[in-house]
N, C-alpha and C positions, 0 to 999 in steps of 0.2 A: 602196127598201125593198120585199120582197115582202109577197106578202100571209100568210103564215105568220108572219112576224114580228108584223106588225103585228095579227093577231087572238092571238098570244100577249101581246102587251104591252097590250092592250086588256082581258083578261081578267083580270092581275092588276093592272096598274096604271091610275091616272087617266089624261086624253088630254095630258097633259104628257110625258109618256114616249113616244109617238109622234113629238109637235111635236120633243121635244129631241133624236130619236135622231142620233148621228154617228157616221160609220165613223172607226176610227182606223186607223191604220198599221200593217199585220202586220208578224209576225218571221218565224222564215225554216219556217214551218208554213201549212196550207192552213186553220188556226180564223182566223175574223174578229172581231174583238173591236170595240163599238160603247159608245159612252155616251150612256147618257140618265139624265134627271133625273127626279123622283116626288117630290111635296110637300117640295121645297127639297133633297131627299138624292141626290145622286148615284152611280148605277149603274152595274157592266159586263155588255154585253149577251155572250155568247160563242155563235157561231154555228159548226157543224162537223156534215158527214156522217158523222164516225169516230165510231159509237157505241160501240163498244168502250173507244176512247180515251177518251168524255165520264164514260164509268160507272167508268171506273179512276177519274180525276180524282175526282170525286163521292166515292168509297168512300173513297180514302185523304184527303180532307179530311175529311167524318166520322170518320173513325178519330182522323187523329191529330191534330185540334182538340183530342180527349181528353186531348193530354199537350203541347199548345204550345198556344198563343194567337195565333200571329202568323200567321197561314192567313188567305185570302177566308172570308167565310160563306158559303153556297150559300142564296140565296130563292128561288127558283122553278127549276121542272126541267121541259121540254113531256116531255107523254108518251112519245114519241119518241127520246129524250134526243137531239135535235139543237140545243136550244138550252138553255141556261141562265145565271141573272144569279147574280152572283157582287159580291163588295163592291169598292169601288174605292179603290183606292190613290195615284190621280195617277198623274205623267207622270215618277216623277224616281226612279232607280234607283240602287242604290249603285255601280255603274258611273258614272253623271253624277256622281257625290258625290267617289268618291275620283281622278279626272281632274282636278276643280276645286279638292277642298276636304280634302287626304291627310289632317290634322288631325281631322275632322270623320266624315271614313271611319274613324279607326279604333277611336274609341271605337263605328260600327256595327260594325264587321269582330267586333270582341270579342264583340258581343253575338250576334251571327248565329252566331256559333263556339259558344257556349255554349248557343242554340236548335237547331241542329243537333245536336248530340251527344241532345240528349233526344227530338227527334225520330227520331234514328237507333234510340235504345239502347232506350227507355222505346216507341217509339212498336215497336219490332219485336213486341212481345210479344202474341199475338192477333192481328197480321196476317196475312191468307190470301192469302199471295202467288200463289195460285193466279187473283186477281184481279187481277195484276199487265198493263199494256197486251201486252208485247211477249214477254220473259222474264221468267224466276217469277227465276233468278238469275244474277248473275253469272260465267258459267265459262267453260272454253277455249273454248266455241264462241264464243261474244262477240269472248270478247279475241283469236281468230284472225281473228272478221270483222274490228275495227279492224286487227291488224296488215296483211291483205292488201290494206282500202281503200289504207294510208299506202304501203304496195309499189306496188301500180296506179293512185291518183290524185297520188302526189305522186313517189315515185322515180324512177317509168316514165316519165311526163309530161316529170320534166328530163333524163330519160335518163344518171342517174346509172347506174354501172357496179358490179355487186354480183356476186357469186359465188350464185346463187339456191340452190343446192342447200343450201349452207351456211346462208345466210340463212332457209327454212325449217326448218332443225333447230334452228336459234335462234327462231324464233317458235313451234316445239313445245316446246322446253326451256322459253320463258318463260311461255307458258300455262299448261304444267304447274305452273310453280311460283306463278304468279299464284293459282290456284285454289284453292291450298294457304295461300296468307292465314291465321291463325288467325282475327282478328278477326270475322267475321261478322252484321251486322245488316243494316238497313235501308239501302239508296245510293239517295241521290236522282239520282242517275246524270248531271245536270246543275247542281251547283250552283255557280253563278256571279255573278259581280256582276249580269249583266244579267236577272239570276232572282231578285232581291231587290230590292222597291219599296221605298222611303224616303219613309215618313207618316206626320207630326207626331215627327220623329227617333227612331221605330222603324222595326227592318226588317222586311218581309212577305216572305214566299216563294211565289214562283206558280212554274206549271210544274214542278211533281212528278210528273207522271202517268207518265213513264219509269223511275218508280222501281223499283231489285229488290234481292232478298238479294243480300249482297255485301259486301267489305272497305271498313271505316269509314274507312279512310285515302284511299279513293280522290275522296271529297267534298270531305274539307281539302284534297288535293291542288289538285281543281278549281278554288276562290275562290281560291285563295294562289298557284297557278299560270298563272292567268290572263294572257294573251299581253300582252294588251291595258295594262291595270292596273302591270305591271313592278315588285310593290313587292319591296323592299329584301330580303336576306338576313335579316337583324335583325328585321324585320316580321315576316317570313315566321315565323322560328323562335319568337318570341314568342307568337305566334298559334297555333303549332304546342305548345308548353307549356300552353297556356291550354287546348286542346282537350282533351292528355293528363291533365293534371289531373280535367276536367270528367268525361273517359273515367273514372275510376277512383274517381270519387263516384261516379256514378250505375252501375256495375255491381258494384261492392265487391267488386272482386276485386283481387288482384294483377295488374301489368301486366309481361312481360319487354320491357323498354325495348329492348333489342336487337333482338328480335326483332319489336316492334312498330315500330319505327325500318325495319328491313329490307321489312317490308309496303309501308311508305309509298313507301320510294324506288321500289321494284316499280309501284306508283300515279304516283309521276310520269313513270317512262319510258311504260307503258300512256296516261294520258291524255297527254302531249304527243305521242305519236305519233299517238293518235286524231286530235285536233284538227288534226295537220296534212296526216292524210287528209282531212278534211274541207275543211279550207282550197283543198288540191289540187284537189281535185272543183267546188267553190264558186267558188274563186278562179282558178284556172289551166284549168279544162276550162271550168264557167259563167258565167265571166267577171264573178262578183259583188264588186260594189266592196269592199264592207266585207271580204268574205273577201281577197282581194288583199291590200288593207291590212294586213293582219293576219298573214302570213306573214315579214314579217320580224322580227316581236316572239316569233314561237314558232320560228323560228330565233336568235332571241339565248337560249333558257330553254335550245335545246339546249346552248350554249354553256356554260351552267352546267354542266350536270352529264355532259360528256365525259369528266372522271374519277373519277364516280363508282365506286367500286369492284363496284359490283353490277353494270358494264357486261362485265366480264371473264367471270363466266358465257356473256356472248353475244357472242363476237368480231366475228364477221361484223358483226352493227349494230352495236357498237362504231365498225367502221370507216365505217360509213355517216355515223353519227351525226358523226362529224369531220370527214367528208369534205362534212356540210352545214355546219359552222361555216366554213367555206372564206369570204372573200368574192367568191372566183369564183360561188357558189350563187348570191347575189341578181343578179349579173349574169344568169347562164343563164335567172334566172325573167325578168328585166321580159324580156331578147330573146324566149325562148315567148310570152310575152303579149302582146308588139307583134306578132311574128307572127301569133296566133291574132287580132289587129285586136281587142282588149277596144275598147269604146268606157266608159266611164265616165258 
């Protein structure tokens, strides 16, 4: 423990809070998240040099506590904002929840779908997204950074074979029309089972601070898309009704179902190709376990939706997108990766 820490937690709390401190295990971020305890109640300590980062977090839990309930509280803040305690939730995520207990998950799933939508819709209004971490919103530029990770850390790496020319006039075509979304509100720009804690069988949501204006389809897409997770067509679409619904209380508008349908699908090509730029880079270039793991579950999602009809706007990935449901793919990955000597 340094000594920053320890005269921050001496100052607001009693010496039980130093005795109890423990590191926990990060995720795949440079914050250190610790617990300790203060007259019987349990704390999360979060420690991080990104002040930027720490003061988005901070602002949009203030905010939109306003219009959900299911956020950390923020107690104390060092002046500095390098450190702050935040409420704790336990160790057990809606990720651990629906691996073990799909029954159990999904009366959360429903409930998270329906805090979501009010967080997006309700919490948009008086945000200053100019307090946003990284971007204020979601546009081509974004959505060309993930398409070029998913070209340079996962196509290039297995040295699939593409026609590039072509293939960026299809990643200009689809940002183009990404950006054009109608929907517009609030994206938590991460939200996933492993981003929603499970305490006393409601769900909390942490890790917001990457939020920005953006298409409301592309969050549902996230949890219902989830590599990892695999749930069912019928889940999925259910979940997907239950949001639309929720969508059309809480903005009392009409909705073009067509057209709001069409967003969506637009959201699941953009986030599964993100995700398995990331995977690439994580899994195939840094050799991290968990990401490895994980690329043959977001190579089966592509397999769903190869014919999609919205893939025709874009031939070129079209043809990519086939050419990884291939089972020659997972071959080509584990041989790169015994090459590249992963150790696990």
């Amino acid at each position: 423990m340094n000594e920053k820490i320890r005269e921050f937690l001496n100052l607001h709390y009693n010496g039980e809070a130093v005795e109890t401190l423990e590191l926990l295990s990060g995720g795949g971020s440079s914050r250190k998240y610790y617990r300790f305890y203060n007259s019987d109640q349990s704390f999360i300590l979060t420690e991080s040099e990104n002040v930027a980062e720490n003061q988005t977090f901070i602002y949009f839990t203030e905010h939109f506590s306003k219009v959900i309930e299911n956020l950390p509280e923020i107690f104390q803040v060092s002046d500095d904002f390098t450190l702050y305690v935040q409420s704790d939730f336990g160790n057990r995520t809606l990720l651990d929840v629906v691996l073990k207990s799909p029954d159990e998950a999904k009366v959360l799933y429903e409930k998270s779908i329906r805090q979501l939508a009010r967080m997006q819709i309700l919490g948009d209004e008086n945000l200053d997204y100019s307090k946003s971490f990284s971007y204020p919103k979601f546009n081509s530029t974004l959505v060309l950074r993930d398409l070029f990770s998913f070209k340079n850390y996962f196509l290039n790496l297995l040295g699939i074979e593409f026609n590039q020319g072509k293939l960026i006039q299809d990643f200009e075509k689809f940002a183009y029309d990404f950006e054009r979304i109608p929907e517009q509100y609030f994206v938590y720009r991460d939200f996933q089972s492993r981003n929603i804690m499970v305490h006393e069988n409601e769900p909390y949501f942490i890790d917001y601070q990457g939020g920005l204006k953006g298409p409301v389809q592309y969050d549902l897409v996230s949890i219902l898309w989830q590599a990892k997770t695999d749930l069912s067509e019928i889940w999925k679409e259910e979940c997907y009704e239950i949001y639309v619904k929720k969508f059309i209380d809480l903005t009392r508008q009409d909705l073009d179902g067509i057209q709001f349908r069409k967003g969506y699908d637009l959201c699941v090509l953009e986030r599964l190709l993100q995700v398995l730029g990331t995977y690439g880079f994580r899994g195939i270039y840094e050799g991290k376990k968990h990401f490895v793991e994980s690329i043959g579950f977001g190579l089966k999602n592509l397999e769903k939706i190869k014919n999609y009809s919205v893939l025709e706007n874009y031939p070129e990935l079209k043809k990519i997108i086939i050419k990884l449901t291939e089972t020659s793919t997972l071959q080509t990955i584990k041989q790169i990766i015994d090459e590249r000597q992963i150790k696990h």
